[in-house]
C-alpha positions, 0 to 999 in steps of 0.5 A: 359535319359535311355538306348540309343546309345553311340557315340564316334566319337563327335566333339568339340572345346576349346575356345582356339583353336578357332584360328585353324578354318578358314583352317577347314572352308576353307575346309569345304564351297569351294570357299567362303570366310572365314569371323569372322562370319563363323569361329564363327558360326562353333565354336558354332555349335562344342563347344555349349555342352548343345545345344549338349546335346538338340539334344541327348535327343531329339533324344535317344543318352544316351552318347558321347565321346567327342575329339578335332575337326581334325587336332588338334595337328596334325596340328601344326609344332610348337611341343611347339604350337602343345603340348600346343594346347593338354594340354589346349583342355584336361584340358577344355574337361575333365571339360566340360564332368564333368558336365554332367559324365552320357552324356559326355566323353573325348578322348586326343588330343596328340602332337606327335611330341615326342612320350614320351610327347605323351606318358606323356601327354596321362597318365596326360589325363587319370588321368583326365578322358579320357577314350583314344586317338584322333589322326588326322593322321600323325604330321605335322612337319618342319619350312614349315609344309611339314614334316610328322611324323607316328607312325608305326616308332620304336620311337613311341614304348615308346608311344604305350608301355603307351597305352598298360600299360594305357589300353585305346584305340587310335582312328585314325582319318583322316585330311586334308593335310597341306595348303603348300602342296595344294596351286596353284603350289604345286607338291602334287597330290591333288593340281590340284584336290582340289575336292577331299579332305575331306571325300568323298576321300582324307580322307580315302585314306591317313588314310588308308595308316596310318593303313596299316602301323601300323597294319603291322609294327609289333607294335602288336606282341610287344604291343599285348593289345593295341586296336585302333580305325578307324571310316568311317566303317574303312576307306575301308580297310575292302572292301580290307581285303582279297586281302591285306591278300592274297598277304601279305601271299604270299612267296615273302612278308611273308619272308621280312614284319615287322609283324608276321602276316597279316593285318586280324590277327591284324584287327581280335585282335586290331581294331575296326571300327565305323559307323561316317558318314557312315550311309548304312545298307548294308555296316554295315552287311557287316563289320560285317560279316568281322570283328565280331560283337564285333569289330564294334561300332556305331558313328555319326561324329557330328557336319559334320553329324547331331544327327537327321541324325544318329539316324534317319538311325540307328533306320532304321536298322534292325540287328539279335538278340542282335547285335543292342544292342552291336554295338550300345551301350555296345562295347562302354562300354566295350572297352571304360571302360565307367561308364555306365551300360551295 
């Protein structure tokens, strides 16, 4: 097809991943029973590329980057599961998107257990193809999974220093919390409230916890080209921006935080954020206005949010000038490097 949009918040699974599924689909259809025939019904509807490829032509999608459904790695403990997990996602994904260069591309799942396997694993993905990163959060660590491992931490600099030399973006992207933490009896908060998990909160509330800490570690002023992406038009932290930035500044704070500079100055340099499912015109113009046009990107979150359902709202939008046109298509191709004409 021609020029159309380009999403890059598309999930995906491997066969041989299909095994991590029945705690997705636990999330994903509360209190019913999660039986082989809906573990497989959710894993054609993730993996099935040509009918994915259907829905695009039908409706004006010209190419998506393509990554491993959430948790990924993220999910494992095991670091020899979770690093295997990545490699063999890659090596399928990188095979599959070669089929179609001109509609699919591909984000690494990583293990971070260790950041120089991160870092390893990232290069051997790039050199296959992938266009940067898809990490689910905190690693999961520890014999009962309890453990949590974040990349603000001065081990993961080996990692962030190959993002910076790779020149590929990392897109953050929210996961459940691990099932020990969340079964009757568990001390965790969302235990006694398990309607809050997924996206409509608990998504966004613990992921943006994640880039707070990032983005005001002090990562960027070491890695000042490392870009990362957050999708959900940034996981709220736009709508707070200003209070962030106000009482990050005020004496008390700026003479003890680990950065250089505020969470805006950083938003401003080394994030971007996407549309997935998260379809409101209002709120698209409002993060423009926050951020610049040049940092917002389009998205869609298939397959939890259909092809049908974010063309149908983003051909509803209505955006001065040429703003449609590049959150909707050419920042993709530029911060991805995509081989796509602008």
């Amino acid at each position: 097809m021609g020029r159309g949009t380009i999403a890059i918040e598309e999930a995906t699974i491997d066969p041989g991943s299909i095994w991590t599924l029945p705690e997705a689909v636990q999330f994903l259809n509360p209190g019913q029973e999660v039986t082989n025939e809906t573990v497989q019904r959710h894993a054609v509807t993730l993996g099935d590329l040509e009918e994915r490829l259907r829905h695009m032509d039908a409706e004006g999608v010209e190419y998506m980057l393509l990554s491993l459904t959430s948790p990924g790695p993220q999910g494992q403990p095991d670091p020899a599961v979770a690093e295997q997990t990545a490699r063999a996602a890659n090596d399928w994904l990188a095979g599959e998107a070669a089929k179609h260069p001109t509609r699919f591309g591909g984000l690494a799942a990583l293990s971070m257990h260790n950041a120089t396997q991160a870092a390893e694993e990232l290069k051997r993905a790039v050199g296959l193809g992938m266009f940067g990163a898809m990490i689910n959060d905190f690693q999961s660590t520890g014999n009962d999974g309890k453990g949590r491992k974040y990349y603000d931490e001065e081990e993961y600099d080996v990692f962030w220093a190959a993002v910076q030399e790779l020149g590929v973006p990392v897109y953050f992207h929210p996961r459940w919390p691990p099932l020990v933490e969340i079964k009757p009896g568990s001390e965790v908060s969302y235990a006694p409230r398990t309607h809050l998990l997924g996206a409509a909160v608990q998504f966004h509330l613990d992921l943006s916890f994640h880039l707070y800490a990032v983005i005001s570690s002090g990562v960027f002023d070491r890695y000042p080209d490392v870009q990362i992406v957050a999708g959900h038009m940034g996981e709220g932290i736009p709508f707070n921006l200003w209070r962030a930035n106000s009482w990050y500044n005020k004496p008390s704070k700026k003479a003890t935080r680990p950065s250089k500079e505020d969470y805006g100055y950083y938003f401003a340099r080394n994030v971007h954020i996407t549309t997935s499912g998260f379809f409101s015109t209002p709120n698209l113009k409002f993060v423009i206005d926050q951020l610049g046009v040049d940092r917002v990107l389009y998205s869609i979150d298939t397959p939890y949010d259909t092809v049908k359902a974010g063309q149908d709202w983003w051909k509803s939008v209505s955006l001065p000038g040429d703003q449609k046109e590049v959150v909707g298509r050419s920042n993709a191709i530029k911060l991805f490097k995509l081989p796509l004409e602008l």
